[in-house]
mmJSON file of the N, C-alpha and C atoms, coordinates in Angstrom:
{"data_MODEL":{"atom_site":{
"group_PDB":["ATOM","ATOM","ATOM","ATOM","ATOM","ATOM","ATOM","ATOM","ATOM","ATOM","ATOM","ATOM","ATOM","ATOM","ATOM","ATOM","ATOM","ATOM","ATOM","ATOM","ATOM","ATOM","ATOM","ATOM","ATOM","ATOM","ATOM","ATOM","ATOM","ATOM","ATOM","ATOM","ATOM","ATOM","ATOM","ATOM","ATOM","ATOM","ATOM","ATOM","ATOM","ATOM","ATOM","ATOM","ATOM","ATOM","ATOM","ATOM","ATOM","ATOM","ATOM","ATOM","ATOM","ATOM","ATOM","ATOM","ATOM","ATOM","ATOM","ATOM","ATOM","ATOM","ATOM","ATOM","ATOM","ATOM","ATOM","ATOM","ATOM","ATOM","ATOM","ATOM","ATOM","ATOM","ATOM","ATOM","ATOM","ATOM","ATOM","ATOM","ATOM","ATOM","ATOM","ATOM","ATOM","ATOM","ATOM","ATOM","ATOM","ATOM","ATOM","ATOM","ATOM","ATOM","ATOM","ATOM","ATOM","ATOM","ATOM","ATOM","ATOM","ATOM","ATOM","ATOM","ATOM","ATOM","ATOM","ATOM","ATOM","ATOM","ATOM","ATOM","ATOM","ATOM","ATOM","ATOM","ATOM","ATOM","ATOM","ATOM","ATOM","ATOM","ATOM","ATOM","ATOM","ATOM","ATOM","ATOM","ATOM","ATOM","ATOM","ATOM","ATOM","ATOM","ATOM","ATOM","ATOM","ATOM","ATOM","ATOM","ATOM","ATOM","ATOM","ATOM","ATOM","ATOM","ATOM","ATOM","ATOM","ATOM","ATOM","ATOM","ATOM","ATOM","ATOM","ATOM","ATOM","ATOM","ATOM","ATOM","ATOM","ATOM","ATOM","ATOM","ATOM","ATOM","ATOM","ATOM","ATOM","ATOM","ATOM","ATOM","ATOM","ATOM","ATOM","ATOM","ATOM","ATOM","ATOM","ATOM","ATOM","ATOM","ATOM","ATOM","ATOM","ATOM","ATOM","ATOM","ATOM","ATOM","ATOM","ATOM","ATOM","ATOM","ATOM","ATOM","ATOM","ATOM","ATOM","ATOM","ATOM","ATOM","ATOM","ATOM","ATOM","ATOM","ATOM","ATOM","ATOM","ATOM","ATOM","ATOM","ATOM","ATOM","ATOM","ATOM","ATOM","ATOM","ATOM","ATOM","ATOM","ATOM","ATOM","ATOM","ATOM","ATOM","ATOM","ATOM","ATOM","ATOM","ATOM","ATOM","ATOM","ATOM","ATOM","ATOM","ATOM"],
"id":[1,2,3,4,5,6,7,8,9,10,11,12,13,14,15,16,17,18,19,20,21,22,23,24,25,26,27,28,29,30,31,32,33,34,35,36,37,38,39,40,41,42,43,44,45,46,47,48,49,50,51,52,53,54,55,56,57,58,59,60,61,62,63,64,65,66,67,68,69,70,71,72,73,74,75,76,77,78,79,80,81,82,83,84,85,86,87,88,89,90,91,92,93,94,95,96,97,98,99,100,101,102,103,104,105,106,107,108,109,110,111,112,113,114,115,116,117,118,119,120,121,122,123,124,125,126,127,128,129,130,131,132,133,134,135,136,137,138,139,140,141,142,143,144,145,146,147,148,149,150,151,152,153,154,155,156,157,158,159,160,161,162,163,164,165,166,167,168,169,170,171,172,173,174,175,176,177,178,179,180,181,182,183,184,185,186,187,188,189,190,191,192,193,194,195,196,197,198,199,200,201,202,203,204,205,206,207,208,209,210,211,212,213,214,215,216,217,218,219,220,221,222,223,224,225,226,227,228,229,230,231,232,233,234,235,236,237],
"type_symbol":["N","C","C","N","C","C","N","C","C","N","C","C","N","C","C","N","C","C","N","C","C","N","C","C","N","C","C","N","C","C","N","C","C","N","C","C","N","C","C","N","C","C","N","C","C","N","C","C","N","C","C","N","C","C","N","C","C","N","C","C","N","C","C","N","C","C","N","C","C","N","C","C","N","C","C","N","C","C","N","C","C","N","C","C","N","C","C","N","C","C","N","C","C","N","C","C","N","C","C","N","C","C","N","C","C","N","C","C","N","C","C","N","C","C","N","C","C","N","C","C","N","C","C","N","C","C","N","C","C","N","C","C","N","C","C","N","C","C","N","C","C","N","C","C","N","C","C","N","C","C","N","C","C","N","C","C","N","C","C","N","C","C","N","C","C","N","C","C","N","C","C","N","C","C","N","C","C","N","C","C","N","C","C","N","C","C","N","C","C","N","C","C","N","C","C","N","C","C","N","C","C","N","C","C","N","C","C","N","C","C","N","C","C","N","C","C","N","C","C","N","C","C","N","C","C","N","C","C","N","C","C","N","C","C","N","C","C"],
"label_atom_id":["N","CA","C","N","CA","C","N","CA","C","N","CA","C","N","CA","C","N","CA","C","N","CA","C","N","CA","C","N","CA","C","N","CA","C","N","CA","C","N","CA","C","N","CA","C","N","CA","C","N","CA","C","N","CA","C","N","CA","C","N","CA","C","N","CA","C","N","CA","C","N","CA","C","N","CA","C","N","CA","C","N","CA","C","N","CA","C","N","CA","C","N","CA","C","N","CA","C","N","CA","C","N","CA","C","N","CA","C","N","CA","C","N","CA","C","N","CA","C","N","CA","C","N","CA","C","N","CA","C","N","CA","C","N","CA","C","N","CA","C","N","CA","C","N","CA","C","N","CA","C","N","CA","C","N","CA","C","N","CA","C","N","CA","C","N","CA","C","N","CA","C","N","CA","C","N","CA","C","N","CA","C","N","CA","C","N","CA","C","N","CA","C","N","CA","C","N","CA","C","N","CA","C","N","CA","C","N","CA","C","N","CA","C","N","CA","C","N","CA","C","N","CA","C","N","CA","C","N","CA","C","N","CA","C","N","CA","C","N","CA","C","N","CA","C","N","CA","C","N","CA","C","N","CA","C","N","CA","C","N","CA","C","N","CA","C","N","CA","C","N","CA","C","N","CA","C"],
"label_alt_id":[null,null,null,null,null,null,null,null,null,null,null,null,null,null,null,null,null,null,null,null,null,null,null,null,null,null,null,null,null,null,null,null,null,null,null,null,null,null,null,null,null,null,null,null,null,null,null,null,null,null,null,null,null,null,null,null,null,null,null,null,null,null,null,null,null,null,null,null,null,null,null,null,null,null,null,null,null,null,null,null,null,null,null,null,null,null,null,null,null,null,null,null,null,null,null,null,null,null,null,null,null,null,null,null,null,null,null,null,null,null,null,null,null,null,null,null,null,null,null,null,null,null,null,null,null,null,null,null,null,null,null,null,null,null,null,null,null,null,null,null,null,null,null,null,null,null,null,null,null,null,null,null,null,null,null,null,null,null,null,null,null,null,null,null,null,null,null,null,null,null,null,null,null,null,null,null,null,null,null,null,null,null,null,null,null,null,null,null,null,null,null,null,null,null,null,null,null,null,null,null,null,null,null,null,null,null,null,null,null,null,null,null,null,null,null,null,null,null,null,null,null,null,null,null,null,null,null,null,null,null,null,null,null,null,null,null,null],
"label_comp_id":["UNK","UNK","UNK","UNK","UNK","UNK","UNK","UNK","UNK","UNK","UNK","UNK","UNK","UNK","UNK","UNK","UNK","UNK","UNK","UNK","UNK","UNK","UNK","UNK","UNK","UNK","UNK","UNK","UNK","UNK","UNK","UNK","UNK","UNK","UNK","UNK","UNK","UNK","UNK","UNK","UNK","UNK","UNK","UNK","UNK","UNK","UNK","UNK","UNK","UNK","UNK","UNK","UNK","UNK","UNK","UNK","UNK","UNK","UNK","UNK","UNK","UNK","UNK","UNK","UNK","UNK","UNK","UNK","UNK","UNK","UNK","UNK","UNK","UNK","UNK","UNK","UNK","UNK","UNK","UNK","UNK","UNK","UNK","UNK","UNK","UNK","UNK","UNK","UNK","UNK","UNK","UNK","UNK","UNK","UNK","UNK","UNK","UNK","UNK","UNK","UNK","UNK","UNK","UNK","UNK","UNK","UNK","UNK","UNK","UNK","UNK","UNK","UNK","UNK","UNK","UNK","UNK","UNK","UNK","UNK","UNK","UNK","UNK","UNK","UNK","UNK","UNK","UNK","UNK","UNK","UNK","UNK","UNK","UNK","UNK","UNK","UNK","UNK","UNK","UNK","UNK","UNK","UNK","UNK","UNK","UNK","UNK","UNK","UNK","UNK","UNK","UNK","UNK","UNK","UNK","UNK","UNK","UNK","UNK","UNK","UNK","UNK","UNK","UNK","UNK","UNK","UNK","UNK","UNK","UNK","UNK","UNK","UNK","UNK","UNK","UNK","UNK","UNK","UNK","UNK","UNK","UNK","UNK","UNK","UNK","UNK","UNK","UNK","UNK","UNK","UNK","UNK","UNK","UNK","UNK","UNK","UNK","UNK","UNK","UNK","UNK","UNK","UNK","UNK","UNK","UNK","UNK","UNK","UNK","UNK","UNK","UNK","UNK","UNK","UNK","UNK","UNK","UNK","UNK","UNK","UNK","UNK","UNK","UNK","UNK","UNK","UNK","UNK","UNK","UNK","UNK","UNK","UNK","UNK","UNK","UNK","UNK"],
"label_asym_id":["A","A","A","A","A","A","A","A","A","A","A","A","A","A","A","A","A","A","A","A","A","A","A","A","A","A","A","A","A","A","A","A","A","A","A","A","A","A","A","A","A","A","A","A","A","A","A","A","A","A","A","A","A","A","A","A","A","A","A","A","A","A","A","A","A","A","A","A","A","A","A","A","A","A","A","A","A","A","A","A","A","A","A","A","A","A","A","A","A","A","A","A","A","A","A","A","A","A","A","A","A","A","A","A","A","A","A","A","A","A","A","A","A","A","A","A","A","A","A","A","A","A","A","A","A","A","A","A","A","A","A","A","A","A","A","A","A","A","A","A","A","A","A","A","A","A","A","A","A","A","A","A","A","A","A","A","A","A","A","A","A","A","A","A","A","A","A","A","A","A","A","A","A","A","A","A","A","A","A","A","A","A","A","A","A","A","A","A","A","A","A","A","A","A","A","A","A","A","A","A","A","A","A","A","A","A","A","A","A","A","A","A","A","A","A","A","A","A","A","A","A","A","A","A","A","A","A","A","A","A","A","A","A","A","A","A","A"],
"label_entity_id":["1","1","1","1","1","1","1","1","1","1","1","1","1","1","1","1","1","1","1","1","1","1","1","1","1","1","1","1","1","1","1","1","1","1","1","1","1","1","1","1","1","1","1","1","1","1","1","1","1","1","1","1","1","1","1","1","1","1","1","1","1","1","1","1","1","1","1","1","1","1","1","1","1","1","1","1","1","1","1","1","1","1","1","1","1","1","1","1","1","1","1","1","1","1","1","1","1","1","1","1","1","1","1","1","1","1","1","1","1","1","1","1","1","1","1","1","1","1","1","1","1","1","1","1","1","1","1","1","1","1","1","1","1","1","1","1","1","1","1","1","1","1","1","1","1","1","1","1","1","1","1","1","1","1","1","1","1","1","1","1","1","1","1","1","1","1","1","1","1","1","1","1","1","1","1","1","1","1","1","1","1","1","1","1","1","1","1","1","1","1","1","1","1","1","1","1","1","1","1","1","1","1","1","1","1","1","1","1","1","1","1","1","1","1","1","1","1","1","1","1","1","1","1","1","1","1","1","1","1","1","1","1","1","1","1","1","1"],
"label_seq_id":[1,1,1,2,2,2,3,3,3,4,4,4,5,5,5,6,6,6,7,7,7,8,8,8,9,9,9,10,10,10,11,11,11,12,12,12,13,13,13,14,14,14,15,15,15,16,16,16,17,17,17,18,18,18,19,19,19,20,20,20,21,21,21,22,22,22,23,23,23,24,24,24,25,25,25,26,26,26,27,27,27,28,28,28,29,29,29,30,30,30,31,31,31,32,32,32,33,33,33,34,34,34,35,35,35,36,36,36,37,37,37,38,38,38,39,39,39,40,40,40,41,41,41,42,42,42,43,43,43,44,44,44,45,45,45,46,46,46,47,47,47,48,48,48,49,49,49,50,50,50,51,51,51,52,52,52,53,53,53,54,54,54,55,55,55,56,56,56,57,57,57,58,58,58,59,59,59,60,60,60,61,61,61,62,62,62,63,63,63,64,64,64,65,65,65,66,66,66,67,67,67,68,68,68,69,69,69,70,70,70,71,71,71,72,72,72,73,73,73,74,74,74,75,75,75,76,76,76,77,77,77,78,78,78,79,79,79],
"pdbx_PDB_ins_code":[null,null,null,null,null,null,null,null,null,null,null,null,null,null,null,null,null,null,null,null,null,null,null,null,null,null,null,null,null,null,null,null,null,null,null,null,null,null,null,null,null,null,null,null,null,null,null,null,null,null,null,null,null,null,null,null,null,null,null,null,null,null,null,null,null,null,null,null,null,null,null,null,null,null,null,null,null,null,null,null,null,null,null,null,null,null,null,null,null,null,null,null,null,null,null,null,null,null,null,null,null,null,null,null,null,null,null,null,null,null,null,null,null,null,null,null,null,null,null,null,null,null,null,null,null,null,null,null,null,null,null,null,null,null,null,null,null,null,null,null,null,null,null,null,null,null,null,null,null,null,null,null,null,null,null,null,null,null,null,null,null,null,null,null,null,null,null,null,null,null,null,null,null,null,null,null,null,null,null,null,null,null,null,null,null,null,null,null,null,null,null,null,null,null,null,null,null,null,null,null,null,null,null,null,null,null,null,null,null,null,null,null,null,null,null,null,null,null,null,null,null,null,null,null,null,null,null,null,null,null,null,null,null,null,null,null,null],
"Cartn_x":[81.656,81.396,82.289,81.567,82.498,83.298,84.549,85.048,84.886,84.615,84.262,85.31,85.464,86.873,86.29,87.029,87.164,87.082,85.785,85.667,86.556,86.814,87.54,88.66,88.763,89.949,91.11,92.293,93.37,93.86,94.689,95.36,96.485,97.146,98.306,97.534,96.267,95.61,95.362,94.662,94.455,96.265,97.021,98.322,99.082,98.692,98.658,97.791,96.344,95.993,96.591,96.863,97.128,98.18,99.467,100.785,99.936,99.248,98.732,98.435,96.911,96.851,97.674,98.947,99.632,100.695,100.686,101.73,101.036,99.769,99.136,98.365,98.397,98.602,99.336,100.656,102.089,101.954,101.993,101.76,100.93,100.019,98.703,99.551,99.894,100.397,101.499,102.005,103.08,102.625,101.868,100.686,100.356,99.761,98.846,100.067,101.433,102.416,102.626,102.83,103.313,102.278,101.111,99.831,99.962,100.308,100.471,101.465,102.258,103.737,103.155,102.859,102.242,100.942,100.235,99.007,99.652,100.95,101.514,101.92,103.039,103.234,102.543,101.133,101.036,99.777,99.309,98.983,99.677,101.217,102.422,101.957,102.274,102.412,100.701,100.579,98.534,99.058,99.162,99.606,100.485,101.309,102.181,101.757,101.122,100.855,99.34,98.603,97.701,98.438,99.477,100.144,100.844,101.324,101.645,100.911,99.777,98.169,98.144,98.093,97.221,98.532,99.981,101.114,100.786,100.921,100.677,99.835,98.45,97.196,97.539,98.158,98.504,98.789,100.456,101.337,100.854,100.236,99.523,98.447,97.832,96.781,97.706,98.468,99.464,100.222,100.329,101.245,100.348,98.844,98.08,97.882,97.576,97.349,98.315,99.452,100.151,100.553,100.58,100.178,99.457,98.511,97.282,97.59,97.658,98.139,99.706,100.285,101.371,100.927,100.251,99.799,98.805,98.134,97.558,98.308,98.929,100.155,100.846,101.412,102.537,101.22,99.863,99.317,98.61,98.63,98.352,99.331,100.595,101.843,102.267,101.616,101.71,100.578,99.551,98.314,98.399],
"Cartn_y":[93.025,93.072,94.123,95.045,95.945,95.172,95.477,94.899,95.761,95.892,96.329,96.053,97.149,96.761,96.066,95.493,94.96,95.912,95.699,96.304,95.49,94.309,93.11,93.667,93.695,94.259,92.895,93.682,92.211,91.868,90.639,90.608,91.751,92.568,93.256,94.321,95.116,96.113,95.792,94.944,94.044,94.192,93.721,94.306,95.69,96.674,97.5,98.612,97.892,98.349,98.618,96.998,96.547,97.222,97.338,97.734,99.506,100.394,102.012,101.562,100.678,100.611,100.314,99.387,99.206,100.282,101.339,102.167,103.151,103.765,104.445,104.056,102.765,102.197,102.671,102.524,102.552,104.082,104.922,106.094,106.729,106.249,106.435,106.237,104.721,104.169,104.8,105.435,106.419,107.896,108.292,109.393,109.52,107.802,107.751,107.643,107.338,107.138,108.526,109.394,110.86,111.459,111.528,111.785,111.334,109.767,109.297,109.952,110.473,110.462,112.124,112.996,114.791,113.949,113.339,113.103,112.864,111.985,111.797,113.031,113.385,115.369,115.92,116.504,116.839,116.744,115.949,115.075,115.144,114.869,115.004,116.725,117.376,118.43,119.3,118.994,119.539,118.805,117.534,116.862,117.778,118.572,119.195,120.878,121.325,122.132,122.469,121.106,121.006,121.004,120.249,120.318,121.153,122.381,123.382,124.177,124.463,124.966,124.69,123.273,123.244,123.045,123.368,123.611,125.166,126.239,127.897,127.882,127.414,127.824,126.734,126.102,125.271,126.446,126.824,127.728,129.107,129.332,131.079,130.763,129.669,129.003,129.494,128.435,128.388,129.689,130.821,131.676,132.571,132.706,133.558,133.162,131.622,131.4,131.88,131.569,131.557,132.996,133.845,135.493,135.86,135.27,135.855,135.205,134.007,133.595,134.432,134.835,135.078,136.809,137.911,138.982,138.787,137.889,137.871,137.674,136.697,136.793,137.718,138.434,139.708,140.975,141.099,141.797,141.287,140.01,139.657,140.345,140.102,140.381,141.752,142.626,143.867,144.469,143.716,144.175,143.742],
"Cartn_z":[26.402,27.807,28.461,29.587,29.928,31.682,31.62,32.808,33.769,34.906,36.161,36.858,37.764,38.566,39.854,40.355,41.695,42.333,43.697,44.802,45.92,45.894,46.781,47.108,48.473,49.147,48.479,48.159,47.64,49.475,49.36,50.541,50.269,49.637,50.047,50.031,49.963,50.577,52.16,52.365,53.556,54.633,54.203,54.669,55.188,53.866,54.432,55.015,55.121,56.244,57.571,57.952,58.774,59.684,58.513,58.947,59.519,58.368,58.965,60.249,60.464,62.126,63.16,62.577,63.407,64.008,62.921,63.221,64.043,63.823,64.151,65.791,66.384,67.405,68.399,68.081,68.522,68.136,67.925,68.014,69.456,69.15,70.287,71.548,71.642,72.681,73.719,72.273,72.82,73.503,72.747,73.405,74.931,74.857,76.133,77.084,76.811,78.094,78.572,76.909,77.454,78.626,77.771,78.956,80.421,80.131,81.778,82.659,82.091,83.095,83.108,82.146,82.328,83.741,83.87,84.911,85.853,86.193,87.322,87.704,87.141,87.287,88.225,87.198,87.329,89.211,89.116,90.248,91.419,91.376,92.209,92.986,91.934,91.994,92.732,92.561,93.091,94.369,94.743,96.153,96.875,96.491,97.214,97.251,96.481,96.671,97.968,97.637,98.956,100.235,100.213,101.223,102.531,101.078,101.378,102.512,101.502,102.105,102.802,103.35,104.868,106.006,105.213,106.253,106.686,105.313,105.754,106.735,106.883,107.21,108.92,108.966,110.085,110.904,110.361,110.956,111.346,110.176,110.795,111.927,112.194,113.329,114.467,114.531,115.388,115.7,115.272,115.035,115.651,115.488,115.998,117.104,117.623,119.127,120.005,119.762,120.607,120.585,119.837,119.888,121.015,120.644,121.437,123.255,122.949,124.625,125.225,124.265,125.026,125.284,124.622,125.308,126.141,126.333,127.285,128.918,128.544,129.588,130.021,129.223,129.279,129.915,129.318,130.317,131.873,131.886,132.896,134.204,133.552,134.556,134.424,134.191,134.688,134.999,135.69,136.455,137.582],
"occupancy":[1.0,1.0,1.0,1.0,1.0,1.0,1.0,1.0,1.0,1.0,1.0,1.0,1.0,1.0,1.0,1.0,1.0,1.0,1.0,1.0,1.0,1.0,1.0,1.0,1.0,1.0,1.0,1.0,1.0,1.0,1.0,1.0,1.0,1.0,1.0,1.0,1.0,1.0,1.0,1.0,1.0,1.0,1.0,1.0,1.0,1.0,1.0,1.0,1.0,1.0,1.0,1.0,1.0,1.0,1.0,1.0,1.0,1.0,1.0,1.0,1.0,1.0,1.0,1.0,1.0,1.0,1.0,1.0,1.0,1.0,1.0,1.0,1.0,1.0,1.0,1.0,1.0,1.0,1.0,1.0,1.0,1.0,1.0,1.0,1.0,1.0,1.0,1.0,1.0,1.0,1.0,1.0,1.0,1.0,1.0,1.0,1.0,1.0,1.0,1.0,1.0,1.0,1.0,1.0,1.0,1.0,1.0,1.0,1.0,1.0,1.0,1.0,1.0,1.0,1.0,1.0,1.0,1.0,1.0,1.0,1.0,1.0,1.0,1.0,1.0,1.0,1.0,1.0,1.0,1.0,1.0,1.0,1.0,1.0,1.0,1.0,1.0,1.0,1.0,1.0,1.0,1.0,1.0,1.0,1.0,1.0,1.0,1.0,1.0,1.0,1.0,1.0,1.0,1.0,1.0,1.0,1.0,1.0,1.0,1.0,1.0,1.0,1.0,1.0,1.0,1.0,1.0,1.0,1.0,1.0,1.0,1.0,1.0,1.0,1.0,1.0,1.0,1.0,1.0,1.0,1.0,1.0,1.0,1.0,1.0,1.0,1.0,1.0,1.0,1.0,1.0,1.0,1.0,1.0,1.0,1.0,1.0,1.0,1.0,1.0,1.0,1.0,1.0,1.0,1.0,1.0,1.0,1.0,1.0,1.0,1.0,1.0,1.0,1.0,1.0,1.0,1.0,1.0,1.0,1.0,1.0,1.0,1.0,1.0,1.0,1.0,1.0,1.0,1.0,1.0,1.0,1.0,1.0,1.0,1.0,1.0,1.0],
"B_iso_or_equiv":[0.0,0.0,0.0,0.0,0.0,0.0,0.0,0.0,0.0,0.0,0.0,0.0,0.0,0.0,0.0,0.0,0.0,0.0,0.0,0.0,0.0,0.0,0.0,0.0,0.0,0.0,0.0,0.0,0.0,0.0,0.0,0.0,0.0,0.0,0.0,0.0,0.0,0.0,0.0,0.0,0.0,0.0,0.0,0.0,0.0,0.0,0.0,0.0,0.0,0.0,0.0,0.0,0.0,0.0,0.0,0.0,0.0,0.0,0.0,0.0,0.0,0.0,0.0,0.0,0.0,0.0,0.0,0.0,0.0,0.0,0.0,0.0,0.0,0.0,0.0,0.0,0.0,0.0,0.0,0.0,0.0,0.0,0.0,0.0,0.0,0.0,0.0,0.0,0.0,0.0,0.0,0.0,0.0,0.0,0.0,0.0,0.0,0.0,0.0,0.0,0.0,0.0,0.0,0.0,0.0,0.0,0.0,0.0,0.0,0.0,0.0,0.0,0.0,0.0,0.0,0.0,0.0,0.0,0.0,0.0,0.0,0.0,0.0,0.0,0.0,0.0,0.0,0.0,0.0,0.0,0.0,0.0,0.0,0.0,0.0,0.0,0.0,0.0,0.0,0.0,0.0,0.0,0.0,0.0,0.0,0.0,0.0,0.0,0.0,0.0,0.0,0.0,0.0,0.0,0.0,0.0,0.0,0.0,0.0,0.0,0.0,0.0,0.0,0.0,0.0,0.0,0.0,0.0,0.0,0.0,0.0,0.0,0.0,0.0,0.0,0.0,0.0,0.0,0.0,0.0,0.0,0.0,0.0,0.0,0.0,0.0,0.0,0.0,0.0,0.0,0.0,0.0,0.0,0.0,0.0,0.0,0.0,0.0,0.0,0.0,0.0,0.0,0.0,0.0,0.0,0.0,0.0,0.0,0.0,0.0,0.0,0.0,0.0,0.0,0.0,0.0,0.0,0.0,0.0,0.0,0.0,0.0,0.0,0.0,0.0,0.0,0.0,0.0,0.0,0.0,0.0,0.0,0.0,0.0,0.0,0.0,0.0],
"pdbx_formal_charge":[null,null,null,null,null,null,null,null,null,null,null,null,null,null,null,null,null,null,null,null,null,null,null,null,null,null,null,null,null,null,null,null,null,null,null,null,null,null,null,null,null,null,null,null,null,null,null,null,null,null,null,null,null,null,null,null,null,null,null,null,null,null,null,null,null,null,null,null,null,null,null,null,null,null,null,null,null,null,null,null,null,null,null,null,null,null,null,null,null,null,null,null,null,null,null,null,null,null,null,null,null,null,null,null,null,null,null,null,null,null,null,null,null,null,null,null,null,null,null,null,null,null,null,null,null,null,null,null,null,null,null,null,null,null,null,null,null,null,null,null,null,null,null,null,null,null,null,null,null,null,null,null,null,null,null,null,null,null,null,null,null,null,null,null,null,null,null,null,null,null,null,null,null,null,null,null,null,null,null,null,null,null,null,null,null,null,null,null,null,null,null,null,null,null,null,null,null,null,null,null,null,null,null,null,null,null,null,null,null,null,null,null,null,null,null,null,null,null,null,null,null,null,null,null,null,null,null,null,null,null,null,null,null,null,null,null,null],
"auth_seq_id":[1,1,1,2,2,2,3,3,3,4,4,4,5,5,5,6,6,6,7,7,7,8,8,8,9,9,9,10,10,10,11,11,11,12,12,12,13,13,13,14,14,14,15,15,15,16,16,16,17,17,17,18,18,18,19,19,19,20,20,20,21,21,21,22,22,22,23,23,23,24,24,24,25,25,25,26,26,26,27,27,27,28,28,28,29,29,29,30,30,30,31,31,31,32,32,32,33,33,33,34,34,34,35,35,35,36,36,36,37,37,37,38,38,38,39,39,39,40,40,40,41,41,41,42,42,42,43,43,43,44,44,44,45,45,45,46,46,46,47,47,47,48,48,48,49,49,49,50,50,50,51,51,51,52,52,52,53,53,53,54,54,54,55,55,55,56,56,56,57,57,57,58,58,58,59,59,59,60,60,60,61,61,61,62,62,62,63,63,63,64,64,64,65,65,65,66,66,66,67,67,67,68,68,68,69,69,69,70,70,70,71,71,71,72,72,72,73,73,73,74,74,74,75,75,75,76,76,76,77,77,77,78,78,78,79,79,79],
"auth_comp_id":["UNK","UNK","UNK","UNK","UNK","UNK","UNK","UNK","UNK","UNK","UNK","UNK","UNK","UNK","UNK","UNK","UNK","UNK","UNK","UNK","UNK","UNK","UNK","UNK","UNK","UNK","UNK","UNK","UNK","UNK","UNK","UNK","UNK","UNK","UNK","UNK","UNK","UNK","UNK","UNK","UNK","UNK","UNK","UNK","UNK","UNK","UNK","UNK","UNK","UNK","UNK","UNK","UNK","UNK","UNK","UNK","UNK","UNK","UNK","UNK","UNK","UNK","UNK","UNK","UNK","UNK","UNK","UNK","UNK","UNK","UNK","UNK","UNK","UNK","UNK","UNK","UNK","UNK","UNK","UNK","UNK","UNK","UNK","UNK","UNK","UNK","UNK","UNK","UNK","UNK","UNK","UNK","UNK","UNK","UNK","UNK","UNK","UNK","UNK","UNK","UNK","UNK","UNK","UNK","UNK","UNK","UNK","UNK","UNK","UNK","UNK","UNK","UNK","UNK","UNK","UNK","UNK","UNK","UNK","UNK","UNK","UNK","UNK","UNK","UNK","UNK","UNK","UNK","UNK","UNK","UNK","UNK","UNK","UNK","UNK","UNK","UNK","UNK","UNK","UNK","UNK","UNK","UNK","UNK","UNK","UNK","UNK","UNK","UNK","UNK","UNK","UNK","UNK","UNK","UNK","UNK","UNK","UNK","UNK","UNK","UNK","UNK","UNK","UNK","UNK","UNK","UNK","UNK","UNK","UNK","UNK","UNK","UNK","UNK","UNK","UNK","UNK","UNK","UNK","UNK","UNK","UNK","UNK","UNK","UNK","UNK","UNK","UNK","UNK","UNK","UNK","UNK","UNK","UNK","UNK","UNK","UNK","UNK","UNK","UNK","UNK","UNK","UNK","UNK","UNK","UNK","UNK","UNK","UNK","UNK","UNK","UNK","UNK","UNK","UNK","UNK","UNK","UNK","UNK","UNK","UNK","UNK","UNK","UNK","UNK","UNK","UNK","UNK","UNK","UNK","UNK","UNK","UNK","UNK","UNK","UNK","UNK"],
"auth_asym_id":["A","A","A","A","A","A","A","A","A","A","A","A","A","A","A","A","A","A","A","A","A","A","A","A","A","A","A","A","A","A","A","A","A","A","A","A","A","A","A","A","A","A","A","A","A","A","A","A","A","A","A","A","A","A","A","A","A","A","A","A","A","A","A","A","A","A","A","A","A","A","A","A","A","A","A","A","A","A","A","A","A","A","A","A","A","A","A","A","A","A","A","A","A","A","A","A","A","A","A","A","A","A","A","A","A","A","A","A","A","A","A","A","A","A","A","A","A","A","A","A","A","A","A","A","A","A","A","A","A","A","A","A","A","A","A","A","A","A","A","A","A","A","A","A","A","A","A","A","A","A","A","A","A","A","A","A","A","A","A","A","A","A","A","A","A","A","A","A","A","A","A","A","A","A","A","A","A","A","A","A","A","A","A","A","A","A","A","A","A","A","A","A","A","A","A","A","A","A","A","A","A","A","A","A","A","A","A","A","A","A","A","A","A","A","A","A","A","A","A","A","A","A","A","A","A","A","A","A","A","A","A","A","A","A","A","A","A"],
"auth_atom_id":["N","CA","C","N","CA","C","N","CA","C","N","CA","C","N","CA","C","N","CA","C","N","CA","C","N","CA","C","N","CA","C","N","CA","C","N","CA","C","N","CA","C","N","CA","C","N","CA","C","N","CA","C","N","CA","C","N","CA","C","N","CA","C","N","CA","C","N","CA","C","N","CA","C","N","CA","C","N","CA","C","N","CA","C","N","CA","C","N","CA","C","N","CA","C","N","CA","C","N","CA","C","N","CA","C","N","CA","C","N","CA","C","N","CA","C","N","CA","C","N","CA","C","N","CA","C","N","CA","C","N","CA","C","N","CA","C","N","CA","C","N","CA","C","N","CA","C","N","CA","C","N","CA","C","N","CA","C","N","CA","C","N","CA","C","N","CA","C","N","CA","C","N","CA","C","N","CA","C","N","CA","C","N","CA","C","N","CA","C","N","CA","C","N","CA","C","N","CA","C","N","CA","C","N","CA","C","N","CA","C","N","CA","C","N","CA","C","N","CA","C","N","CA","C","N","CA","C","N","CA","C","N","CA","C","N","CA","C","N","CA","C","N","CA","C","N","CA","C","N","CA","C","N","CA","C","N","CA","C","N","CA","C","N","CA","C","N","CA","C","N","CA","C","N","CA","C"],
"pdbx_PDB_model_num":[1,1,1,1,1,1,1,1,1,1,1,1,1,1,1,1,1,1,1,1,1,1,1,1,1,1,1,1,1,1,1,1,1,1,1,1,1,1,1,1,1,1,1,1,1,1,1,1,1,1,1,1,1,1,1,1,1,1,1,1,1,1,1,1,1,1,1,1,1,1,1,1,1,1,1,1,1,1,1,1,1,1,1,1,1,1,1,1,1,1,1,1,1,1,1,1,1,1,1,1,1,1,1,1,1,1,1,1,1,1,1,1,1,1,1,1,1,1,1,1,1,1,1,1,1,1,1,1,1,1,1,1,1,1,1,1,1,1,1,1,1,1,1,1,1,1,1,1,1,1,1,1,1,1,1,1,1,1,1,1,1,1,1,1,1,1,1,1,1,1,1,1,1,1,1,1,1,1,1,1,1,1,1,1,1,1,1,1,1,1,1,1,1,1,1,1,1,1,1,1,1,1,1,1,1,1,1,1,1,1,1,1,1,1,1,1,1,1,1,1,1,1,1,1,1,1,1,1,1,1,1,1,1,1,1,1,1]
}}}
């Protein structure tokens, strides 16, 4: 008779499965924190830079009105 090997996972294959996924888990896990805290970043950072934007674009508003109202003034008063 010829013996055939076992296809049957043993329990200490079964084990170290277990332990690869587990490590490989905790790997990931660690991944997805790095990712999280680079998304906060970078998130932070896009927030402040919008910010910026609509401070420049405020100020040059502002910077042109009051341009414009104050020559209008200054020629008012020498006519």
């Amino acid at each position: 008779m010829i013996a055939t090997p076992s296809t049957e996972p043993t329990l200490t294959n079964v084990i170290e499965k277990l332990d690869h996924l587990s490590t490989r888990v905790d790997h990931l896990a660690t991944d997805v924190e790095k990712f999280n805290d680079r998304f906060s970043n970078y998130q932070q950072a896009t927030q402040w830079v919008v910010q910026l934007a609509f401070t420049l674009i405020a100020s040059a508003t502002i910077t042109v009105i009051i341009t414009s109202v104050l020559r209008r003034q200054s020629k008012a008063l020498y006519f």
